[in-house]
C-alpha positions as MATLAB code, in Angstrom:
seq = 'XXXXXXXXXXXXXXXXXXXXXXXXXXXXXXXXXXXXXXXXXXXXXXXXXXXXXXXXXXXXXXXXXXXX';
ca = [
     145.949  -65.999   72.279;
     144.318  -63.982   69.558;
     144.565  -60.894   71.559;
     148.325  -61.336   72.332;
     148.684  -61.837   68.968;
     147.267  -58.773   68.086;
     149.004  -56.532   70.335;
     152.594  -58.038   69.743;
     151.618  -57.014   66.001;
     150.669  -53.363   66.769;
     153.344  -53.412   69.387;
     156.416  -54.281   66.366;
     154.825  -52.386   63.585;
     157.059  -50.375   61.715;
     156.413  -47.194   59.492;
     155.936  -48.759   56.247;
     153.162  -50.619   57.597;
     150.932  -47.891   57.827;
     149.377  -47.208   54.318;
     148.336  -43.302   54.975;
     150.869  -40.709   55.148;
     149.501  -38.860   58.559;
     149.848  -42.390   60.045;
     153.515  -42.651   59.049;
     154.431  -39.243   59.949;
     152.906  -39.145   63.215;
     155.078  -42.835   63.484;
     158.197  -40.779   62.501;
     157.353  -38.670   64.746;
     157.165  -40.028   67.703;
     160.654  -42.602   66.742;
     162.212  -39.587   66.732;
     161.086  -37.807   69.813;
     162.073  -40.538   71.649;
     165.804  -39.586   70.921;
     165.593  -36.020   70.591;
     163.359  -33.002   70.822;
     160.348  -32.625   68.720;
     161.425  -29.542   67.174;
     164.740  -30.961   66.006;
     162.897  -34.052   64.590;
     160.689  -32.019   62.452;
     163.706  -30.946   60.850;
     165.329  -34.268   59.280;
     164.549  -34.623   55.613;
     162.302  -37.474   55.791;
     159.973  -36.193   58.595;
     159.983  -33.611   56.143;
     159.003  -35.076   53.319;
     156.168  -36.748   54.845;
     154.876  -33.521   56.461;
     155.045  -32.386   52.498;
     153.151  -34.992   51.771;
     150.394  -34.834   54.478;
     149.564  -30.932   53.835;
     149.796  -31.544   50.034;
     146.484  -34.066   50.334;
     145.243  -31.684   52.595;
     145.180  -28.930   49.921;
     144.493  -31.397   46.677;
     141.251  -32.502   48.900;
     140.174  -28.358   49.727;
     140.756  -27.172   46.000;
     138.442  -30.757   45.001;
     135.888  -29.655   47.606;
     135.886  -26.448   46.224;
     135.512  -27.260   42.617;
     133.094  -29.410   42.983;
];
């Protein structure tokens, strides 16, 4: 029962569950693919906006590592 519980909750997660941004990209990502191609779904502002996101951690944590 516990396992069935489990899996119907990862199974109807939705993107604000996820509390990092790669997780909720790579979420809207793959929503989106589903109706359309890949390329075109990297396009749409908020796919966008989470890619942002994502690479702007990415360089806050390298200039960090660096400095310190």
């Amino acid at each position: 029962m516990f396992v069935a519980r489990v899996l119907k909750s990862i199974l109807t997660s939705t993107m604000d569950s996820f509390k990092k941004d790669t997780h909720r990209y790579a979420f809207a990502m793959v929503n989106a693919a589903r109706s359309m191609p890949a390329e075109i779904a990297e396009k749409l502002d908020h796919i966008k906006q989470l890619r942002f996101n994502v690479q702007l951690h990415a360089l806050r944590k390298r200039i960090n590592r660096r400095i310190t």
